[in-house]
C-alpha positions in Angstrom: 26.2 86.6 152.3 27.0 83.4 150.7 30.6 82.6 150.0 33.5 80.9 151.4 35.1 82.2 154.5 38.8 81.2 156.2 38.5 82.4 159.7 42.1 81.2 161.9 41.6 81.2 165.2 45.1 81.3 167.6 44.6 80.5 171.4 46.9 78.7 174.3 43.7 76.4 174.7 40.4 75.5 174.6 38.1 78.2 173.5 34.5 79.0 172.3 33.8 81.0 169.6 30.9 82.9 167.9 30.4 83.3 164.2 28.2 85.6 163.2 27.1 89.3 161.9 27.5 92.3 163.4 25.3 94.1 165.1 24.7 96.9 162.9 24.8 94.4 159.9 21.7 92.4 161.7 20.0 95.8 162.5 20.4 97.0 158.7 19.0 93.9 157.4 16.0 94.2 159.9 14.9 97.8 159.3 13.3 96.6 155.6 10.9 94.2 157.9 10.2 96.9 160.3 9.3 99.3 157.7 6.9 96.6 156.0 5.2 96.0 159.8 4.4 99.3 159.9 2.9 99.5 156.5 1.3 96.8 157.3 0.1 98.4 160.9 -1.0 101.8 158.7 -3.1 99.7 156.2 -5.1 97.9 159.0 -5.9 101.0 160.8 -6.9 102.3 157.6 -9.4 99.3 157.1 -10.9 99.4 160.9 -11.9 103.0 160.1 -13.5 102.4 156.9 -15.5 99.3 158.1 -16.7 101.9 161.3 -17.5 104.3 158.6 -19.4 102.2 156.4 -21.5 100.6 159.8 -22.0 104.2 161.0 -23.5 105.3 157.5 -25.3 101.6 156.7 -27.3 102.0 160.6 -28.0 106.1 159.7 -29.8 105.0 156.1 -31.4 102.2 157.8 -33.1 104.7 160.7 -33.7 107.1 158.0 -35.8 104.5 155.9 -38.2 103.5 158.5 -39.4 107.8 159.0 -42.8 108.1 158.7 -44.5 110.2 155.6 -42.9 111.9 153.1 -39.1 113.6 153.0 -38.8 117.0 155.1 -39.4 119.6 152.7 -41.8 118.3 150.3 -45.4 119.2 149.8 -48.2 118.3 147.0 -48.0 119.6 144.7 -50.7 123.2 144.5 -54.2 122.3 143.3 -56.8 125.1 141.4 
């Protein structure tokens, strides 16, 4: 987080040292992203089925409009 920081460092030479989070801190802050990715995964699964859905339903009323003669189940109506 933001701030000022005094970090002392005592060695009997030359030395390299890392400054950083730790390594549950880093995993902590990363979960929120993770969770967001896999919204975001859920969402465009979600949308590939639909758009399947609709193209499977679009060709079916499409077939069904090029049937010859009337609907299935109707008839003239009597005549006397």
């Amino acid at each position: 987080s933001a701030g000022d920081y005094n970090i002392a460092i005592n060695t009997d030479g030359y030395s390299e040292v890392i400054v950083g989070r730790s390594f549950t801190g880093a995993i902590e802050s990363s979960l929120q992203w993770f969770f967001v990715a896999g919204l975001g995964g859920l969402v465009a699964i979600a949308g590939v089925v639909m758009l399947i859905v609709g193209a499977r339903r679009r060709g079916r009323m499409r077939r069904a409009a090029y049937t010859y003669g009337p609907p299935q189940g109707w008839a003239p109506p009597p005549t006397f």
